[in-house]
C-alpha positions as CSV (number, residue, x, y, z in Angstrom):
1,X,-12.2,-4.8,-14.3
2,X,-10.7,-1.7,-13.5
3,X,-10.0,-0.5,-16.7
4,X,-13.7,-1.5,-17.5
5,X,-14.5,0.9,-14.4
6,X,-12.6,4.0,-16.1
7,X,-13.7,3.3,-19.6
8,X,-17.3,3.2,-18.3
9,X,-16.7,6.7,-16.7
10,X,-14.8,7.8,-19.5
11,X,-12.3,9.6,-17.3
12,X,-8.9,8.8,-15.7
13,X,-9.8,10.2,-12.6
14,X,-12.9,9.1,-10.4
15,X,-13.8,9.8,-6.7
16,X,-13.3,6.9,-4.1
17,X,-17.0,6.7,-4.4
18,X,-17.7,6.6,-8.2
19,X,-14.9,4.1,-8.2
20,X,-16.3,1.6,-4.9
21,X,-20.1,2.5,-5.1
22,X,-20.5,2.8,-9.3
23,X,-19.8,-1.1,-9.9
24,X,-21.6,-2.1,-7.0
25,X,-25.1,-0.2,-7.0
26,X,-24.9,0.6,-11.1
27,X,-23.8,-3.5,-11.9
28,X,-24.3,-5.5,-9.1
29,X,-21.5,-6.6,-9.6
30,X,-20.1,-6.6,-6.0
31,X,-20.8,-5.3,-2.7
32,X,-19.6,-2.1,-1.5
33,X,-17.2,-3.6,0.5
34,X,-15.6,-5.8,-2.1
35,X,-15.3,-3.0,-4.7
36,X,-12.8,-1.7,-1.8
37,X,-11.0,-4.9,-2.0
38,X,-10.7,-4.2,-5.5
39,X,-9.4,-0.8,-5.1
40,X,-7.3,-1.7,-2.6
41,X,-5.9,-4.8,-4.7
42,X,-5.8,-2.0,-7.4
43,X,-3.7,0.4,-5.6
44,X,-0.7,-2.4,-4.4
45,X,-0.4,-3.8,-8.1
46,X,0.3,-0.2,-9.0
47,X,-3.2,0.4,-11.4
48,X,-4.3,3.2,-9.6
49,X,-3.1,5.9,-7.2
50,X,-5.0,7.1,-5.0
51,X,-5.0,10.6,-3.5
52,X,-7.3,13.3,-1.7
53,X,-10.6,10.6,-2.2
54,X,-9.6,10.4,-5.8
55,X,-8.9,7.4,-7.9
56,X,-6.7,7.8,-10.7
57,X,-5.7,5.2,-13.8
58,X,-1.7,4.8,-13.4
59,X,-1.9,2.6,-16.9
60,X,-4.0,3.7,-20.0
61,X,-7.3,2.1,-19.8
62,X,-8.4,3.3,-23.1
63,X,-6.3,0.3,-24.6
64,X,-7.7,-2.4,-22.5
65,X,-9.8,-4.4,-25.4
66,X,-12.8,-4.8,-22.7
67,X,-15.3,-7.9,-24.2
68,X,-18.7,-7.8,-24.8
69,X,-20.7,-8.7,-22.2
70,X,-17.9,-8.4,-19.7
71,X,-18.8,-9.7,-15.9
72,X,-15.8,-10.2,-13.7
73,X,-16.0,-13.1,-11.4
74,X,-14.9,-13.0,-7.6
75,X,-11.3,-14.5,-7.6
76,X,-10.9,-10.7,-8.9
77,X,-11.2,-10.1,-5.2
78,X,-9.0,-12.6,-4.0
79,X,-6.1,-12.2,-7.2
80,X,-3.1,-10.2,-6.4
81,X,-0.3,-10.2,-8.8
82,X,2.0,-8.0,-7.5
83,X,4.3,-6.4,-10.2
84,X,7.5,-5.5,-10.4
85,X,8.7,-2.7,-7.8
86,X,10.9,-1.5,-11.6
87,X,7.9,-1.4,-13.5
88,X,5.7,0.3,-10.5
89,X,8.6,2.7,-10.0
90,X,8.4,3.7,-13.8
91,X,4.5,4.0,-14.6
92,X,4.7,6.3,-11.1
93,X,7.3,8.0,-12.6
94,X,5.9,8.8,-15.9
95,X,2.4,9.4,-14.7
96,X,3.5,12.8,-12.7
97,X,6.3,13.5,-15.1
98,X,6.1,15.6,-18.1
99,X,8.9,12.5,-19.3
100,X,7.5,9.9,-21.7
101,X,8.9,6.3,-20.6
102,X,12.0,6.5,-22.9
103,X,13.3,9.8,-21.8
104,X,12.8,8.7,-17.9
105,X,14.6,5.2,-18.0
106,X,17.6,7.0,-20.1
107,X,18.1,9.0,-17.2
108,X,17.7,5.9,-15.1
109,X,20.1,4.0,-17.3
110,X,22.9,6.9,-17.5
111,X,22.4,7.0,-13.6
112,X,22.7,3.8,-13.1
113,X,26.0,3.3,-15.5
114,X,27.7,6.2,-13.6
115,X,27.0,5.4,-10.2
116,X,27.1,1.6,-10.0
117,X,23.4,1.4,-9.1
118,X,20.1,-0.7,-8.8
119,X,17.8,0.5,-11.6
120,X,15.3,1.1,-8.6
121,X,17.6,2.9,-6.8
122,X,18.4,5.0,-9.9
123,X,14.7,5.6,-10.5
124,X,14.7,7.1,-7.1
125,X,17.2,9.6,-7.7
126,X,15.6,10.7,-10.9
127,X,12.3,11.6,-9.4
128,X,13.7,12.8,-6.8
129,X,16.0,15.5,-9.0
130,X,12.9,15.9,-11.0
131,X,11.1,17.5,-8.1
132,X,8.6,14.8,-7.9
133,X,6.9,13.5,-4.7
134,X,5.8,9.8,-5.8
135,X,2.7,9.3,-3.9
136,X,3.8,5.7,-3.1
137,X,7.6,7.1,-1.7
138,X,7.6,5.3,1.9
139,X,6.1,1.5,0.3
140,X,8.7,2.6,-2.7
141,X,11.8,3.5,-0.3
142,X,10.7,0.0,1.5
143,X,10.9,-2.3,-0.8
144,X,14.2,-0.7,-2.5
145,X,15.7,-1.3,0.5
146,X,14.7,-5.0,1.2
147,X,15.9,-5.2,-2.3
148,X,19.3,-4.0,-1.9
149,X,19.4,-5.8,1.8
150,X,18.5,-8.8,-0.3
151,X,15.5,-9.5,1.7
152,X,13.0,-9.5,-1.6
């Protein structure tokens, strides 16, 4: 659904309100308040990052094969599948990087080799020498350390 949202819009960036009010006055699809469900749900699994009332893609929507006819049902608004903090950490990564994937987790890799690391932890450190301020840094730093603590 969400990457039906941007492909509708044809952008990778949308305001809070194209994103919640589009779907719900355009489609019907949803109230307004359950399109911010789906943002929200959105936003923990990592699809979007939301910043300064704007919603932007962290995956690329334009390869989402979207069916025709498309109508989500509403155990969208009740499905969370949180994924992996790794994989989060990465698309984050990437997305405010001028790194591609490969050049980012060979940094993470050679990190993690010479300092006896987590991966996550090694992620850290590269964006963090990188100069980049991951907009999800305190949720991030969070669950690294219930990771390491061995509380996840």
């Amino acid at each position: 659904m969400v990457a039906f949202i941007f492909q509708r819009k044809g952008s990778s960036s949308l305001s809070v309100d194209d994103f919640i009010y589009g779907p719900a006055a355009d489609l019907g699809w949803f109230s307004s308040k359950e399109m911010r469900k789906v943002l929200e749900n959105a936003e923990k699994q990592g699809f979007v990052i939301v910043k300064d009332k704007n919603v932007v893609a962290n995956f690329d929507y334009s390869a989402v094969n979207i069916p025709l006819g498309f109508k989500p049902t509403k155990d969208i608004l009740e499905r969370v599948e949180e994924r992996p903090l790794f994989q989060r950490l990465l698309e984050e990564i990437t997305a405010i990087s001028e790194k591609n994937k490969q050049e980012i987790l060979a940094l993470a890799n050679k990190k993690q080799d010479s300092m006896n690391l987590e991966i996550e932890v090694a992620l850290l450190l590269v964006a963090r020498e990188m100069g980049l301020e991951l907009h999800n840094k305190d949720i991030f730093m969070e669950e690294v350390e219930a990771l390491i603590l061995g509380e996840k």
